[in-house]
C-alpha positions as CSV (number, residue, x, y, z in Angstrom):
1,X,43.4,79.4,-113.1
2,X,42.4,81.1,-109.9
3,X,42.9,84.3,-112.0
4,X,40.6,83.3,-114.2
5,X,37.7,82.1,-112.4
6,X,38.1,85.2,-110.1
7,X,37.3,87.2,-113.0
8,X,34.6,85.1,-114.3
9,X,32.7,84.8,-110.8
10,X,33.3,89.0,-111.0
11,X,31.5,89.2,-114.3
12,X,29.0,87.0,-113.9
13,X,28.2,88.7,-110.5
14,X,27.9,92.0,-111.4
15,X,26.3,91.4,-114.9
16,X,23.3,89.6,-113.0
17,X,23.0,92.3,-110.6
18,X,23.4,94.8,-113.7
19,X,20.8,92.9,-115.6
20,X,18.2,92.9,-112.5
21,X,18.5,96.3,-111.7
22,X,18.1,97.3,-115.5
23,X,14.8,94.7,-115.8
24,X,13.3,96.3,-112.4
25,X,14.6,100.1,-112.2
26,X,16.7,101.4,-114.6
27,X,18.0,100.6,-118.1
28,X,21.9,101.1,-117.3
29,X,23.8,97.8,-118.2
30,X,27.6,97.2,-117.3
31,X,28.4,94.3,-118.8
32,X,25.8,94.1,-121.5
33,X,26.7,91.3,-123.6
34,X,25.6,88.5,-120.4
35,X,21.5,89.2,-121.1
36,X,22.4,86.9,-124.5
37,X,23.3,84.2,-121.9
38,X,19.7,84.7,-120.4
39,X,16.6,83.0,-122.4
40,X,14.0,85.4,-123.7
41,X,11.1,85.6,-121.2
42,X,13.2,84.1,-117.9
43,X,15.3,87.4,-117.4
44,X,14.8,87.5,-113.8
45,X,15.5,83.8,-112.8
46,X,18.5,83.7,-115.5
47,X,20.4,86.7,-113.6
48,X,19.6,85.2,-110.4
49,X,21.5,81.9,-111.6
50,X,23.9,83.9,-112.5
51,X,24.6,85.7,-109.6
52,X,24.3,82.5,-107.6
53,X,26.6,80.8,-110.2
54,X,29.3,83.7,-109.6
55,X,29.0,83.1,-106.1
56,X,30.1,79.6,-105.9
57,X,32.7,80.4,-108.5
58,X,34.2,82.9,-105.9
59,X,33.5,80.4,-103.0
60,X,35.5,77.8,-104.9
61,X,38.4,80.0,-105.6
62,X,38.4,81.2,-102.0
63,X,38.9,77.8,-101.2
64,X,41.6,77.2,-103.9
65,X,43.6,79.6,-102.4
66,X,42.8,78.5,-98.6
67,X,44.4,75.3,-99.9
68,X,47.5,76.8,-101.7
69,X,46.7,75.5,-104.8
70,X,49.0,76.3,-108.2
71,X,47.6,78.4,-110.5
C-alpha cells in the first residue's frame, strides 16, 4: 500500500508541475494523460490541487512509515 500511494503522490506531483510549466512556458508534458483529470478552462487551479493533493499523499505515507505500518 505504501508502494502504491508513493507512486501515486509521484505522479500526481510531477504531472501538476508538468502541466503548469507547459500552460505558462513551454509545451513539454511528462505524464500527459493527468490534463484529462483537469476541467477545461480551470488548468491552473486543477494542477495546483494536484500537486497539493500529491503532497499530502507523500506526507501520509511518510507517516505510514514513521509508524511501521504493513504494507
Amino acid at each position: 500500500m505504501k508502494n502504491s500511494l508513493g507512486f501515486v503522490s509521484f505522479v500526481l506531483i510531477i504531472g501538476g508541475l508538468s502541466g503548469l510549466l507547459s500552460d505558462h512556458l513551454w509545451g513539454l508534458r511528462l505524464f500527459g494523460f493527468v490534463r484529462y483529470l483537469v476541467p477545461d478552462g480551470h488548468q491552473t487551479l486543477g494542477y495546483c490541487v494536484m500537486i497539493g493533493t500529491g503532497v499530502l499523499l507523500a506526507i501520509g505515507t511518510g507517516l505510514l512509515d514513521r509508524l511501521g505500518g504493513e504494507d
